[in-house]
C-alpha positions as CSV (number, residue, x, y, z in Angstrom):
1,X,-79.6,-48.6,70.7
2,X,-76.6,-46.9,70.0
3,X,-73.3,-49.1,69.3
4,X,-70.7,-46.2,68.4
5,X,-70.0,-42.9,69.4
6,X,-71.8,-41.7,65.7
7,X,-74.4,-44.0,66.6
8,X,-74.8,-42.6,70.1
9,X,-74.6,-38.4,68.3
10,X,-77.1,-39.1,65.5
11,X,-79.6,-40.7,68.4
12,X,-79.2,-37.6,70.0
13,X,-79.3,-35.4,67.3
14,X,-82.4,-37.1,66.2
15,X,-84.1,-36.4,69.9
16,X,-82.5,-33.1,70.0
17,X,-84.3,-32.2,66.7
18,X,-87.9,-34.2,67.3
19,X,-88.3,-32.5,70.8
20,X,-87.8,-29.3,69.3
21,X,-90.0,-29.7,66.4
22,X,-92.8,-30.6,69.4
23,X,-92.4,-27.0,71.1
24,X,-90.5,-28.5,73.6
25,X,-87.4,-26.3,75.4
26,X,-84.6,-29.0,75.6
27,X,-82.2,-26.3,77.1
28,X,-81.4,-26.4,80.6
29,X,-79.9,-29.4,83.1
30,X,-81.5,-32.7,84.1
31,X,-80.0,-34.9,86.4
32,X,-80.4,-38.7,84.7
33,X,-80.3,-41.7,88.1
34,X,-79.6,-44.9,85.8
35,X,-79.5,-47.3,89.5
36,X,-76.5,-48.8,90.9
37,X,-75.5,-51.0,88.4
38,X,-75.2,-47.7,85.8
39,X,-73.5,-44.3,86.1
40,X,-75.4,-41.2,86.8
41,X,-75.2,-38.4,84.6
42,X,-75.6,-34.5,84.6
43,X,-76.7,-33.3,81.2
44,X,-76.5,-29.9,80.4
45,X,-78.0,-28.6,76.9
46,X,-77.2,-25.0,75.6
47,X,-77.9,-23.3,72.4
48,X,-75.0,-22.4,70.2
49,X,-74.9,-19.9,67.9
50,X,-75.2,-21.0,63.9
51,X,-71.9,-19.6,62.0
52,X,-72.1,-19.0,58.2
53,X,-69.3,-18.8,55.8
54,X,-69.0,-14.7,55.5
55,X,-68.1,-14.9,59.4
């Protein structure tokens, strides 16, 4: 369970990475219903493009 904002980045990063490595496509939208005693989120995942130093 994340308890900072790094805590919260490298749990993402960490699913980000494992889904990836399991052939899954992780880019596109999902709508997330946490109930009504949590917020609902829209989370939207795109690919960026890696930059190297000679750029």
């Amino acid at each position: 369970m994340p308890g900072s904002e790094s805590d919260f980045h490298a749990e993402l990063e960490s699913l980000l990475q494992r889904a990836d490595q399991n052939g899954i496509d992780v880019e596109g939208g999902w709508d997330c219903r946490n109930g009504p005693e949590h917020p609902d989120w829209d989370i939207i995942i795109t690919e960026v493009k890696k930059t190297t130093n000679a750029e």
